[in-house]
NUSE-604329 format. One record per residue: residue number from 0; residue in one letter; y, x, z of N, C-alpha, C in turn. Coordinates in nm, 2 decimals. Layout:
// residues N
@kenu: NUM	vextor: A	nyy: Y	nxx: X	nzz: Z	cayy: Y	caxx: X	cazz: Z	cyy: Y	cxx: X	czz: Z
...
END
This chain:
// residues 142
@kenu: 0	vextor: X	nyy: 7.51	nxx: 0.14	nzz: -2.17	cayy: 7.51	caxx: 0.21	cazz: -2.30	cyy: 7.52	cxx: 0.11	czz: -2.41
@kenu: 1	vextor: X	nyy: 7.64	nxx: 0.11	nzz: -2.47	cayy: 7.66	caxx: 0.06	cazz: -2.60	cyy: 7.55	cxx: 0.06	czz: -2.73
@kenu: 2	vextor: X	nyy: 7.49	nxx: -0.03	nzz: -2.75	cayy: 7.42	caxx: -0.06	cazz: -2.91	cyy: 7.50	cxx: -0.06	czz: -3.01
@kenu: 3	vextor: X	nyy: 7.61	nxx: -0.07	nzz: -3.01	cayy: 7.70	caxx: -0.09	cazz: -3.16	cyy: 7.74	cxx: 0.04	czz: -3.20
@kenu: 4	vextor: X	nyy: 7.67	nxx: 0.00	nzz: -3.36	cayy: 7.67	caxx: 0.15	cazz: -3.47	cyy: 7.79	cxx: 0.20	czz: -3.47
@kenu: 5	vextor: X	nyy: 7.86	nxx: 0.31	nzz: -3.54	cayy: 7.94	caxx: 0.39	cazz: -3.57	cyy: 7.97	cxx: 0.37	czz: -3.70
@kenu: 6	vextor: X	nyy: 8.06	nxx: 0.40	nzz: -3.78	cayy: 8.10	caxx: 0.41	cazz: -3.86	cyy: 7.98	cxx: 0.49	czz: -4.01
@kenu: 7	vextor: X	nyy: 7.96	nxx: 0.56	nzz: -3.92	cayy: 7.89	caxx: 0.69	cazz: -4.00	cyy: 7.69	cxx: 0.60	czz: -3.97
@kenu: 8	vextor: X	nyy: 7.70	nxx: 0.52	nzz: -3.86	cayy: 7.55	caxx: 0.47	cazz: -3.88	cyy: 7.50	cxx: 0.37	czz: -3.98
@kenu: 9	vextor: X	nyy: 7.65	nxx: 0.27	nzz: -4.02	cayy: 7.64	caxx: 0.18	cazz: -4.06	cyy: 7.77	cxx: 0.17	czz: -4.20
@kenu: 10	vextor: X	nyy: 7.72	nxx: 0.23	nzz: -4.32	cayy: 7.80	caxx: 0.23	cazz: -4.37	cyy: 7.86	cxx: 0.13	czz: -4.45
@kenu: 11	vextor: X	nyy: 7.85	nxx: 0.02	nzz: -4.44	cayy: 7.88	caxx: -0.09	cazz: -4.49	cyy: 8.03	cxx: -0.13	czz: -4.40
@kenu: 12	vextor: X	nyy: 8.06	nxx: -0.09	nzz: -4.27	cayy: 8.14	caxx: -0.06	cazz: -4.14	cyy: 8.27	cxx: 0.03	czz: -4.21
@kenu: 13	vextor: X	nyy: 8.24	nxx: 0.10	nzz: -4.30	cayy: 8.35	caxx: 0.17	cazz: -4.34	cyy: 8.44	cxx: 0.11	czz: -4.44
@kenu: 14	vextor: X	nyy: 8.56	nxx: 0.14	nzz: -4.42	cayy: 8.70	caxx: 0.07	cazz: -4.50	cyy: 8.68	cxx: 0.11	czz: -4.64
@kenu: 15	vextor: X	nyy: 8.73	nxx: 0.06	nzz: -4.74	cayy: 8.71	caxx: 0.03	cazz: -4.85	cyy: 8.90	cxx: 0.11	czz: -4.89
@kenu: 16	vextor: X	nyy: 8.90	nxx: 0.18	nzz: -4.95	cayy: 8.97	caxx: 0.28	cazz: -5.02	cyy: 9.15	cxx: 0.15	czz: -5.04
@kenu: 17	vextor: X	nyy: 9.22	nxx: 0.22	nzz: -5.02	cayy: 9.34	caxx: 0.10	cazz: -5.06	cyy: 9.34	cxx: 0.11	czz: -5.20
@kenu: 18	vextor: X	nyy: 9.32	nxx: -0.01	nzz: -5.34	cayy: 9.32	caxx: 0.00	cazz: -5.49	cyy: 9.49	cxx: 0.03	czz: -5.47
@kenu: 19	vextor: X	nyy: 9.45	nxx: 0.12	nzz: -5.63	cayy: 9.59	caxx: 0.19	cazz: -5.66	cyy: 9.67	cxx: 0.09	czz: -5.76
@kenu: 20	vextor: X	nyy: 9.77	nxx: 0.06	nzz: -5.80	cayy: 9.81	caxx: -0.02	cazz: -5.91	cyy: 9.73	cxx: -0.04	czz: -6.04
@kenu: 21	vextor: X	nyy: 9.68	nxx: 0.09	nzz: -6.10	cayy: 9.59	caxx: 0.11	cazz: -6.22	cyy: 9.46	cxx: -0.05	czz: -6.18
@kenu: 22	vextor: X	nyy: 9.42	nxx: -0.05	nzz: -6.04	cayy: 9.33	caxx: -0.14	cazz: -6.00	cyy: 9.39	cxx: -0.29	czz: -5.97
@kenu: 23	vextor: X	nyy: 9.50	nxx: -0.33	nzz: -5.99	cayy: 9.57	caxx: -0.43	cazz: -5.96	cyy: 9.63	cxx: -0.54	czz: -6.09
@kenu: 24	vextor: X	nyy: 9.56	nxx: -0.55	nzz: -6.17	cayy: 9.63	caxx: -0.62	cazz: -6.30	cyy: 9.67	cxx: -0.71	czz: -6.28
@kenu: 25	vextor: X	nyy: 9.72	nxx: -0.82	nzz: -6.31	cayy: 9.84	caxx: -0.92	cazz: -6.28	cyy: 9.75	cxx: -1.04	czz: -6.38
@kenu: 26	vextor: X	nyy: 9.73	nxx: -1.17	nzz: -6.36	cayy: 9.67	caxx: -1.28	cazz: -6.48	cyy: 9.78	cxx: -1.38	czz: -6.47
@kenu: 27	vextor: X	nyy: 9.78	nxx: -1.42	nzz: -6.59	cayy: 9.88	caxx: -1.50	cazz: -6.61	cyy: 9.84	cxx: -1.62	czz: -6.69
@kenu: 28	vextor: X	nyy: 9.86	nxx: -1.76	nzz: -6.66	cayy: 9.79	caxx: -1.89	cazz: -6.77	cyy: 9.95	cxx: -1.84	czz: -6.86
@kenu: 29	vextor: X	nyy: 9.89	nxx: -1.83	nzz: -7.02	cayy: 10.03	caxx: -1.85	cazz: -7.09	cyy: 9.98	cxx: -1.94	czz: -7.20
@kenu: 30	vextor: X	nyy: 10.07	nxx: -1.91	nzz: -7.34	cayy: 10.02	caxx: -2.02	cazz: -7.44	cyy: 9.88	cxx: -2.09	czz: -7.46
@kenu: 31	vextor: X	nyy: 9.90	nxx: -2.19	nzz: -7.44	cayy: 9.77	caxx: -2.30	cazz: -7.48	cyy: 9.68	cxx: -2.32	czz: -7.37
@kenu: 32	vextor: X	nyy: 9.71	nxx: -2.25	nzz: -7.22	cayy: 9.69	caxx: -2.28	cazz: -7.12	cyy: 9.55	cxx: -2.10	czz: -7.10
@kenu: 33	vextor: X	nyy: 9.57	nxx: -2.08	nzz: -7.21	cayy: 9.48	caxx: -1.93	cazz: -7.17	cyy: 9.56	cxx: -1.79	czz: -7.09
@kenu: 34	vextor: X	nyy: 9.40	nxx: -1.79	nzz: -6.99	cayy: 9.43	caxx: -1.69	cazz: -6.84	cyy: 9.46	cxx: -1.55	czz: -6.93
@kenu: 35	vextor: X	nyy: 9.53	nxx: -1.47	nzz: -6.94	cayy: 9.55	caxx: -1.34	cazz: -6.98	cyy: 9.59	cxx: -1.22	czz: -6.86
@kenu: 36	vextor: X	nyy: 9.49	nxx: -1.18	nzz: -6.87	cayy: 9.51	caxx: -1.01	cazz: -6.76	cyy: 9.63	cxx: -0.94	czz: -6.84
@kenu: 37	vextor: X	nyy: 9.74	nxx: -0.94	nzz: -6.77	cayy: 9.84	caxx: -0.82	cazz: -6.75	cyy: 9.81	cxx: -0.67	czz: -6.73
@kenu: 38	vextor: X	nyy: 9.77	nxx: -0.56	nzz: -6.84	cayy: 9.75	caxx: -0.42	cazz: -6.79	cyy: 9.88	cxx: -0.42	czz: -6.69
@kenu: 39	vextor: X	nyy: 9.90	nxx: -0.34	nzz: -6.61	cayy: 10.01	caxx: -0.22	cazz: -6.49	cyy: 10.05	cxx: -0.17	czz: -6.66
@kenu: 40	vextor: X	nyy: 10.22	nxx: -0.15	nzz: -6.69	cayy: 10.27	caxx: -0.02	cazz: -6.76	cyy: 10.28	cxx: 0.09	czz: -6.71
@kenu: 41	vextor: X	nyy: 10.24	nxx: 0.11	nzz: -6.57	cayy: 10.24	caxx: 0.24	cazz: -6.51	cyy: 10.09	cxx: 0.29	czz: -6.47
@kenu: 42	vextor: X	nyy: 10.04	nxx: 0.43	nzz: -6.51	cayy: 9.93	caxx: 0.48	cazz: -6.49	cyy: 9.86	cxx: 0.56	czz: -6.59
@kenu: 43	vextor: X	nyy: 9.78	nxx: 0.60	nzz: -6.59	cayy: 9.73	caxx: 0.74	cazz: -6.67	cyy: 9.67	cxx: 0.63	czz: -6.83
@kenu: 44	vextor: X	nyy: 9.69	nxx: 0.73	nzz: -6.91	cayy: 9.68	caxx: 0.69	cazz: -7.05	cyy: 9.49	cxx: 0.62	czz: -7.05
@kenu: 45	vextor: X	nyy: 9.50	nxx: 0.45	nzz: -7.15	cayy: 9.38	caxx: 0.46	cazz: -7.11	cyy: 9.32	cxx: 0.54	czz: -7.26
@kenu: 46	vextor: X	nyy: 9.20	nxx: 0.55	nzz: -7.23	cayy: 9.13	caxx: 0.62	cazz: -7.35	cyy: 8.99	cxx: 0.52	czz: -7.39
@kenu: 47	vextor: X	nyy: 8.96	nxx: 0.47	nzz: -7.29	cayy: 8.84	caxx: 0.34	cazz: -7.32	cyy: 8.81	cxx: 0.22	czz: -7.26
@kenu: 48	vextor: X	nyy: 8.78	nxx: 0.14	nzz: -7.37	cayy: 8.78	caxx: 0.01	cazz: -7.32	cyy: 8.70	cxx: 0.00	czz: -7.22
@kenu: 49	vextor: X	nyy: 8.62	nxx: 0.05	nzz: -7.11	cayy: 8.58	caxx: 0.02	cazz: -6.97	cyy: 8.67	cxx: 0.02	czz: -6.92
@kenu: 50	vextor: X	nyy: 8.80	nxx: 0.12	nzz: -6.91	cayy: 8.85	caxx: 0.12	cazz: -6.80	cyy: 8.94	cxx: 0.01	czz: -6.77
@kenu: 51	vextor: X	nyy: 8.93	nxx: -0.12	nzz: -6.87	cayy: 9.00	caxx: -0.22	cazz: -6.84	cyy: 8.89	cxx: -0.39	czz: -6.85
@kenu: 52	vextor: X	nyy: 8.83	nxx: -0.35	nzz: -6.94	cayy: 8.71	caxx: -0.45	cazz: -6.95	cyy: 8.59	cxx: -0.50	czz: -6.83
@kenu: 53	vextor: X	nyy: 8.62	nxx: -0.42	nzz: -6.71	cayy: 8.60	caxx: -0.45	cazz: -6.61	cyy: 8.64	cxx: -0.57	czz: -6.50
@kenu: 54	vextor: X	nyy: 8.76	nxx: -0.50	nzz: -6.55	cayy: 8.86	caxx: -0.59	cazz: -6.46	cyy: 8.89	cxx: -0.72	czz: -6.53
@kenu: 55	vextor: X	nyy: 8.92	nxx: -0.76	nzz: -6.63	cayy: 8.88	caxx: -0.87	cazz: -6.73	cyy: 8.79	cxx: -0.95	czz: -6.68
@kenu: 56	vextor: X	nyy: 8.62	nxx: -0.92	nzz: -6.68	cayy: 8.52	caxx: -0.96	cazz: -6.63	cyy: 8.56	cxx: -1.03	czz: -6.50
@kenu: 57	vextor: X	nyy: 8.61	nxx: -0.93	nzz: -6.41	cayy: 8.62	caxx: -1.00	cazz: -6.24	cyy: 8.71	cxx: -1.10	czz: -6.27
@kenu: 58	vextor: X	nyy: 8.81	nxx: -1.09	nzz: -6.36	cayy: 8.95	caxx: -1.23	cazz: -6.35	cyy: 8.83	cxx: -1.34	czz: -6.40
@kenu: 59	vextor: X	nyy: 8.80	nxx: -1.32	nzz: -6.49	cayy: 8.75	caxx: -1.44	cazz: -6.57	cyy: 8.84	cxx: -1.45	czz: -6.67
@kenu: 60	vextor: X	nyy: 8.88	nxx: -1.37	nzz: -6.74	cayy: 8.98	caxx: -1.39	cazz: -6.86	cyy: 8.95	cxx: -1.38	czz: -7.01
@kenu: 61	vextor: X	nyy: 9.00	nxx: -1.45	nzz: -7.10	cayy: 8.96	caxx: -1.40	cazz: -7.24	cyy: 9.04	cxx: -1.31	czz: -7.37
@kenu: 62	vextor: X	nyy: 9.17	nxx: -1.27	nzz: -7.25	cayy: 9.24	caxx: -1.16	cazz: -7.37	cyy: 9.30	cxx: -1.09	czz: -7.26
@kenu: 63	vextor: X	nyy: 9.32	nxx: -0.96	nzz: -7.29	cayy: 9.39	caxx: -0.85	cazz: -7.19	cyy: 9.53	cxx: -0.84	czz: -7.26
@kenu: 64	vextor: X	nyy: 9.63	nxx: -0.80	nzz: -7.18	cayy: 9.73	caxx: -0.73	cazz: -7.28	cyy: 9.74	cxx: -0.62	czz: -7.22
@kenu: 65	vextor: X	nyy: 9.73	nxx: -0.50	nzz: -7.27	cayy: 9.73	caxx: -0.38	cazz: -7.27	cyy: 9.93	cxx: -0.32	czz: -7.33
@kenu: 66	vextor: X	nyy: 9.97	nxx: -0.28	nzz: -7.24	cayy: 10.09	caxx: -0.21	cazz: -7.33	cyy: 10.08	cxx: -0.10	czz: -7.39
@kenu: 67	vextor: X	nyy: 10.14	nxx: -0.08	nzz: -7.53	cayy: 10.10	caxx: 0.02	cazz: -7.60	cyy: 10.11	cxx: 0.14	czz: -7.52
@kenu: 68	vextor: X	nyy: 10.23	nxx: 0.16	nzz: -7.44	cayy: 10.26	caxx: 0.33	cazz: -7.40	cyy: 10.14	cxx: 0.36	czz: -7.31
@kenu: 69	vextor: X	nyy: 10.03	nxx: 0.23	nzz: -7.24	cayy: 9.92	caxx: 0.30	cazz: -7.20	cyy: 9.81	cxx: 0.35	czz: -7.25
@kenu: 70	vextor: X	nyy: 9.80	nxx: 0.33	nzz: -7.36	cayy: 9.73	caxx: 0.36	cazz: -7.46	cyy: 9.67	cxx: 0.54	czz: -7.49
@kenu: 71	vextor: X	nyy: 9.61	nxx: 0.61	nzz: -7.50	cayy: 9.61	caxx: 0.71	cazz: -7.53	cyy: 9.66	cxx: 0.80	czz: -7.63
@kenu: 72	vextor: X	nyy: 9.75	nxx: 0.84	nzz: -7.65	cayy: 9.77	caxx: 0.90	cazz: -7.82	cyy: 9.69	cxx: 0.91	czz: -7.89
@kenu: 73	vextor: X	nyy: 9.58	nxx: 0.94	nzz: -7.86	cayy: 9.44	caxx: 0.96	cazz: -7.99	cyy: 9.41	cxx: 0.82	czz: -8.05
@kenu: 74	vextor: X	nyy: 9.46	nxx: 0.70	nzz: -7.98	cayy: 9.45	caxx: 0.61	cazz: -8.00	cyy: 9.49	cxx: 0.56	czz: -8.12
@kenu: 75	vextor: X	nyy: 9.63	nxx: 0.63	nzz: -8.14	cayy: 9.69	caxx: 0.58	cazz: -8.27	cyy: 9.67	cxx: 0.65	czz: -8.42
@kenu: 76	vextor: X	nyy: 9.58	nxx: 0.77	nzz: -8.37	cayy: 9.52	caxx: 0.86	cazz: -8.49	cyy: 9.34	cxx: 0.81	czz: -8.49
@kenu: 77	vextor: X	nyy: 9.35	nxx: 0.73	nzz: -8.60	cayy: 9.23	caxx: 0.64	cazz: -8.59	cyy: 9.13	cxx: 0.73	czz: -8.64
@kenu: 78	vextor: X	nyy: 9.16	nxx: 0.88	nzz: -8.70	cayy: 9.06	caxx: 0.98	cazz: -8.73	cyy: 8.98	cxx: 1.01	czz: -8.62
@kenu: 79	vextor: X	nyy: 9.04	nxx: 1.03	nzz: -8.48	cayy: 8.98	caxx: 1.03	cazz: -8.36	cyy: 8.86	cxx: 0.96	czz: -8.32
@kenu: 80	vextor: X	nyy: 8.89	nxx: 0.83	nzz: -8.36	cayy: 8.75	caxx: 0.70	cazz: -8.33	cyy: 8.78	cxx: 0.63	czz: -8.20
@kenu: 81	vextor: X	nyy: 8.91	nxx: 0.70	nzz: -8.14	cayy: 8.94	caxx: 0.64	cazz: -7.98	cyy: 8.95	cxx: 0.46	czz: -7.99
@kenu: 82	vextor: X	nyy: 9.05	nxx: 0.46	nzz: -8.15	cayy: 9.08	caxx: 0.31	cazz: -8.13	cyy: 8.99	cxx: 0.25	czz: -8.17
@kenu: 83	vextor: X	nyy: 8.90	nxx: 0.29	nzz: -8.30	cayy: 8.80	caxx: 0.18	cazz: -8.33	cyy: 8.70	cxx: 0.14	czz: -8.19
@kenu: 84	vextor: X	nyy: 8.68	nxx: 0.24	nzz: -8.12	cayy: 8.54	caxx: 0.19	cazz: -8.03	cyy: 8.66	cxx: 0.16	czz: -7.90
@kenu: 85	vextor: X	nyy: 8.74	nxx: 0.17	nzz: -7.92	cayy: 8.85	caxx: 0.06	cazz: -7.80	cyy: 8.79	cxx: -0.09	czz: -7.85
@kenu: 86	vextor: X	nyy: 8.85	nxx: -0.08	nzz: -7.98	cayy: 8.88	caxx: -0.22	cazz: -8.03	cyy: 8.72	cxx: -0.27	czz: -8.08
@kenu: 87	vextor: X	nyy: 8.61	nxx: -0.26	nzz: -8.10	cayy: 8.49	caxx: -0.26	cazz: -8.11	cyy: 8.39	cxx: -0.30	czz: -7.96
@kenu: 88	vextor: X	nyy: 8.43	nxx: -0.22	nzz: -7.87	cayy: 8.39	caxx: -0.28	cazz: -7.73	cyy: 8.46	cxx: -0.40	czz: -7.69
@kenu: 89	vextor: X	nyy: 8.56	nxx: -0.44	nzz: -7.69	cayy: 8.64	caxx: -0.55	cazz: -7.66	cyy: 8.52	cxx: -0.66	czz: -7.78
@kenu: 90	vextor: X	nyy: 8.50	nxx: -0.62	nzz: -7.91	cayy: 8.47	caxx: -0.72	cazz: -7.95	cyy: 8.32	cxx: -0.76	czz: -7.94
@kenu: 91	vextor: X	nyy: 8.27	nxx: -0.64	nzz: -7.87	cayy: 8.14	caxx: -0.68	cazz: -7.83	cyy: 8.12	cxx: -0.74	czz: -7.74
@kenu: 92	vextor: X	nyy: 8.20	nxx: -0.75	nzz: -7.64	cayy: 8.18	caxx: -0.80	cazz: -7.51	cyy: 8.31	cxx: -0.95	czz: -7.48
@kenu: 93	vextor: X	nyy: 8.32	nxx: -0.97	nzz: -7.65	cayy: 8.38	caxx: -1.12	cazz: -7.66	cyy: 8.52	cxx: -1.10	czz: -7.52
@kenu: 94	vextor: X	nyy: 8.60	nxx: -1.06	nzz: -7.56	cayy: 8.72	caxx: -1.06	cazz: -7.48	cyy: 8.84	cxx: -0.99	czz: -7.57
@kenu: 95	vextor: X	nyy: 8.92	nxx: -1.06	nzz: -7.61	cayy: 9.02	caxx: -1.08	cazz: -7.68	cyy: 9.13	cxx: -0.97	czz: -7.60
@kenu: 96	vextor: X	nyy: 9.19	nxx: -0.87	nzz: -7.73	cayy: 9.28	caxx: -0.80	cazz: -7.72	cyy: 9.44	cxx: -0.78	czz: -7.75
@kenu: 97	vextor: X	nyy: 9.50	nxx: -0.75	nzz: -7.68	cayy: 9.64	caxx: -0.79	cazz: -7.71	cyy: 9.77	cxx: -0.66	czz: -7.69
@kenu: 98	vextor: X	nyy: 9.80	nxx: -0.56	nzz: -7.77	cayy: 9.87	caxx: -0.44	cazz: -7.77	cyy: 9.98	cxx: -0.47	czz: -7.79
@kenu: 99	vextor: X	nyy: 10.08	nxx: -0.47	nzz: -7.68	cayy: 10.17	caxx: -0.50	cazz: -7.60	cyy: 10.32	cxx: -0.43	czz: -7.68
@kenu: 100	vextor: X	nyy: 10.38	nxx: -0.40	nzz: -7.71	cayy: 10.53	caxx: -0.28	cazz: -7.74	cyy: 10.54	cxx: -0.29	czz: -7.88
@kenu: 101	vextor: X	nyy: 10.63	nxx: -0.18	nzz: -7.89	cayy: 10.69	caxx: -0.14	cazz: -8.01	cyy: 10.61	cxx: -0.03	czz: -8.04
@kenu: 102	vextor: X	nyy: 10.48	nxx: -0.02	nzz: -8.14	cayy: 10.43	caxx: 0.10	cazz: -8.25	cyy: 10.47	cxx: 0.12	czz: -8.39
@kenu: 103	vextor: X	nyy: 10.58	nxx: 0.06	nzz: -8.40	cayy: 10.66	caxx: 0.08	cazz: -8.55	cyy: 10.65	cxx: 0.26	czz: -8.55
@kenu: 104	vextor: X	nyy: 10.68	nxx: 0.29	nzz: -8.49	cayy: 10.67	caxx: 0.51	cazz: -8.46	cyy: 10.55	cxx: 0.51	czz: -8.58
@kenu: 105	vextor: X	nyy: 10.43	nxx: 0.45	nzz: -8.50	cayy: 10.31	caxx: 0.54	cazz: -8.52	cyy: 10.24	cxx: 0.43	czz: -8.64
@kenu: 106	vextor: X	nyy: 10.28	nxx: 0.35	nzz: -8.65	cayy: 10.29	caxx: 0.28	cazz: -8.83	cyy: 10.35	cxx: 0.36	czz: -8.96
@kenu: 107	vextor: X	nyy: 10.47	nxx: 0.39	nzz: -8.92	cayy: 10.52	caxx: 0.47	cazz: -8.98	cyy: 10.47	cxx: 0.60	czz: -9.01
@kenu: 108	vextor: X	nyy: 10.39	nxx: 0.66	nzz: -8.93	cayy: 10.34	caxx: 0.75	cazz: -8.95	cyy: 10.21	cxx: 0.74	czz: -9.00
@kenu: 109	vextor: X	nyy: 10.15	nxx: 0.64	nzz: -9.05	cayy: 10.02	caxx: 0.66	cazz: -9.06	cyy: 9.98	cxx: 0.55	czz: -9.14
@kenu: 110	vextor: X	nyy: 9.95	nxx: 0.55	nzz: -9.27	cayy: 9.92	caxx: 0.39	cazz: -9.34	cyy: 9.79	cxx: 0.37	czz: -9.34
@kenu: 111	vextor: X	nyy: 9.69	nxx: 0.43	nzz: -9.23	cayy: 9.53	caxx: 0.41	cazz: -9.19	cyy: 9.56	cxx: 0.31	czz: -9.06
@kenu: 112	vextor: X	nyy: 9.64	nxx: 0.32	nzz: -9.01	cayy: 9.70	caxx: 0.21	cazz: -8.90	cyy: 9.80	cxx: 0.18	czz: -8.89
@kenu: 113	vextor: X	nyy: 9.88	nxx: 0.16	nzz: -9.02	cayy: 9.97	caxx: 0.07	cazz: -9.04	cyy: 9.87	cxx: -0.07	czz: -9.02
@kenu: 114	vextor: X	nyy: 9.74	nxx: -0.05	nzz: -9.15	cayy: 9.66	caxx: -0.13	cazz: -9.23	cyy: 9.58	cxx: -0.14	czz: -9.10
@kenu: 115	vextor: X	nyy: 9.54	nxx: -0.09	nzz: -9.02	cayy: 9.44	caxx: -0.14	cazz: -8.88	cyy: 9.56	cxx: -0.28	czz: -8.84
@kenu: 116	vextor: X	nyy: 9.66	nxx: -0.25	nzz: -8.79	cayy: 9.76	caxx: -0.33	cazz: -8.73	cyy: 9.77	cxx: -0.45	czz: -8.84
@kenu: 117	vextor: X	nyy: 9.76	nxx: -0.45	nzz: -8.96	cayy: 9.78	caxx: -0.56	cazz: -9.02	cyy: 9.70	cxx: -0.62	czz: -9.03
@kenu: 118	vextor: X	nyy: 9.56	nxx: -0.58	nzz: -9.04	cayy: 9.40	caxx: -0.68	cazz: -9.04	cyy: 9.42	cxx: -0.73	czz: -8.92
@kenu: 119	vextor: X	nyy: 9.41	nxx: -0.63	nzz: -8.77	cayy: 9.38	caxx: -0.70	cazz: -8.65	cyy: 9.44	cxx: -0.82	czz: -8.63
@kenu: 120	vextor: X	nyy: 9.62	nxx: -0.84	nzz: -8.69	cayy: 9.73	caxx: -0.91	cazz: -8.67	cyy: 9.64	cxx: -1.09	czz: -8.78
@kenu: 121	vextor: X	nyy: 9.54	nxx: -1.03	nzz: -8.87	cayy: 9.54	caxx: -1.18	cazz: -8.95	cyy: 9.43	cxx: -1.24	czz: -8.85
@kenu: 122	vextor: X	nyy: 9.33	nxx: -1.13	nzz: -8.78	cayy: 9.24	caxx: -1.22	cazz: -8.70	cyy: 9.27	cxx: -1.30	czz: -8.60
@kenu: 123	vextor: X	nyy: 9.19	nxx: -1.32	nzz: -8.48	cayy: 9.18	caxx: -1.34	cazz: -8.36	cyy: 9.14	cxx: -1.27	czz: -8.23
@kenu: 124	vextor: X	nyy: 9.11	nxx: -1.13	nzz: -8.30	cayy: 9.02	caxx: -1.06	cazz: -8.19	cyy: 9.12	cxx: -0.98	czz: -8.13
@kenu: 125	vextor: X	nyy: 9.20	nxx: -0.89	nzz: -8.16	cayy: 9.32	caxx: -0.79	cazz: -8.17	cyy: 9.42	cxx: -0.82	czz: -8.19
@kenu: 126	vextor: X	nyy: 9.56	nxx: -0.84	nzz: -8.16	cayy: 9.69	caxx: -0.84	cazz: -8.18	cyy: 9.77	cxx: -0.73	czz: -8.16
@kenu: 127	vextor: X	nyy: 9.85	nxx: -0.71	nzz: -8.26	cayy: 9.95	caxx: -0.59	cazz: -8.18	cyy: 10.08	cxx: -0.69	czz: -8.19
@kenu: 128	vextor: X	nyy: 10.15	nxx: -0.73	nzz: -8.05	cayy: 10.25	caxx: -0.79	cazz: -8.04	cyy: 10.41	cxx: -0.69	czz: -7.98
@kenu: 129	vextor: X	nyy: 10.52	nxx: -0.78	nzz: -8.04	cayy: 10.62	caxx: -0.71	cazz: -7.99	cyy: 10.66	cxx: -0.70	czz: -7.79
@kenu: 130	vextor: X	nyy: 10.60	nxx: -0.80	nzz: -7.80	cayy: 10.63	caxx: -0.84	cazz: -7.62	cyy: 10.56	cxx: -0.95	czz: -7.58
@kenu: 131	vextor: X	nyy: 10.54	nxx: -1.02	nzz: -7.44	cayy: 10.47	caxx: -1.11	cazz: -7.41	cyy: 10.51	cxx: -1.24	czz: -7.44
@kenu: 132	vextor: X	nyy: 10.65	nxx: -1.27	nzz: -7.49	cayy: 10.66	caxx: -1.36	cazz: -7.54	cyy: 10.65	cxx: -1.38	czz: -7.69
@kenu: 133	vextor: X	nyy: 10.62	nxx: -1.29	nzz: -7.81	cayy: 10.56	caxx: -1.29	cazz: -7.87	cyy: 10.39	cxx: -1.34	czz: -7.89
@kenu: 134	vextor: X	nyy: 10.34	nxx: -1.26	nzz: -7.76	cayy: 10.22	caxx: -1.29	cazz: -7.74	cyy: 10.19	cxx: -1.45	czz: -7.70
@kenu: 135	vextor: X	nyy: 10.30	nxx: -1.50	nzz: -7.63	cayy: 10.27	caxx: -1.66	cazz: -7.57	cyy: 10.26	cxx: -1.74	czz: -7.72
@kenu: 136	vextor: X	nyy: 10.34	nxx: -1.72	nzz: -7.78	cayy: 10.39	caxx: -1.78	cazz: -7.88	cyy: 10.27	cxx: -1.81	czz: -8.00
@kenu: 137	vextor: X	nyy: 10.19	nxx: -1.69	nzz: -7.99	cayy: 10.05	caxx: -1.67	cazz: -8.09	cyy: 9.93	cxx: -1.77	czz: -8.07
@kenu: 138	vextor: X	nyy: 9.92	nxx: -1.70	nzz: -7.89	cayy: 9.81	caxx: -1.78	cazz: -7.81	cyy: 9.79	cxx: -1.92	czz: -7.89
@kenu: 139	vextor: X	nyy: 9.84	nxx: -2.03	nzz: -7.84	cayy: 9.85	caxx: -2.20	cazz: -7.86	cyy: 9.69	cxx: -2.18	czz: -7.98
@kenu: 140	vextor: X	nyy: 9.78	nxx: -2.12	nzz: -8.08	cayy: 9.67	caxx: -2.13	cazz: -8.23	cyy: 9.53	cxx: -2.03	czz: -8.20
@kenu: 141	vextor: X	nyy: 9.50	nxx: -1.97	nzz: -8.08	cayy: 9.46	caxx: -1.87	cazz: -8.06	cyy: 9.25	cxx: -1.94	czz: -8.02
END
């Protein structure tokens, strides 16, 4: 008679789920030798900064780039509150943000985040860049 547990006695024994892309972010060393987590552009809109500030933590990284189109639409209607406590968690938990694309659209539409996009752009905490080579290019002074 066999002693060795089952699957179901010992669940520590059981397989661990395959991570979907959303769980697979990409790090990259770029300007001034700083690690930056790659969001996936493919996957469900995010809506809060956990669902990426996690993953951050495990790299060991100090800025995310997030691309705009994953962003949630409420995001860009700052009446919502989606973006401020996006961009407010990131700064509480000291990890540097970086929004990825072309939001000239939703600038245009909106001079409450035109003006978000412009302050974020004079700091250090938030960027809204054209592309990642935009972004390399900031980093160095970063």
């Amino acid at each position: 008679m066999s002693s060795a547990k089952t699957p179901e006695q010992h669940p520590a024994a059981v397989a661990e789920p395959e991570p979907t892309t959303e769980t697979l972010p990409e790090t990259r060393r770029m300007g001034g030798g700083h690690q930056v987590m790659l969001c996936p552009s493919e996957g469900s809109p995010l809506r809060e900064a956990a669902d990426v500030l996690g993953d951050a933590f495990y790299h060991g990284v100090a800025w995310v780039a997030v691309p705009a189109e994953r962003l949630a639409p409420d995001f860009f209607r700052l009446r919502t509150g989606v973006a401020g406590e996006f961009l407010q968690k990131f700064a509480n938990y000291r990890i540097r943000l970086a929004v990825v694309g072309d939001v000239s659209q939703q600038m245009a539409a909106s001079d409450a985040f035109r003006d978000l996009v412009r302050e974020c752009d004079r700091g250090n905490q938030c960027w809204f860049v054209a592309d990642l080579e935009a972004l390399a290019e900031r980093l160095p002074s970063a």
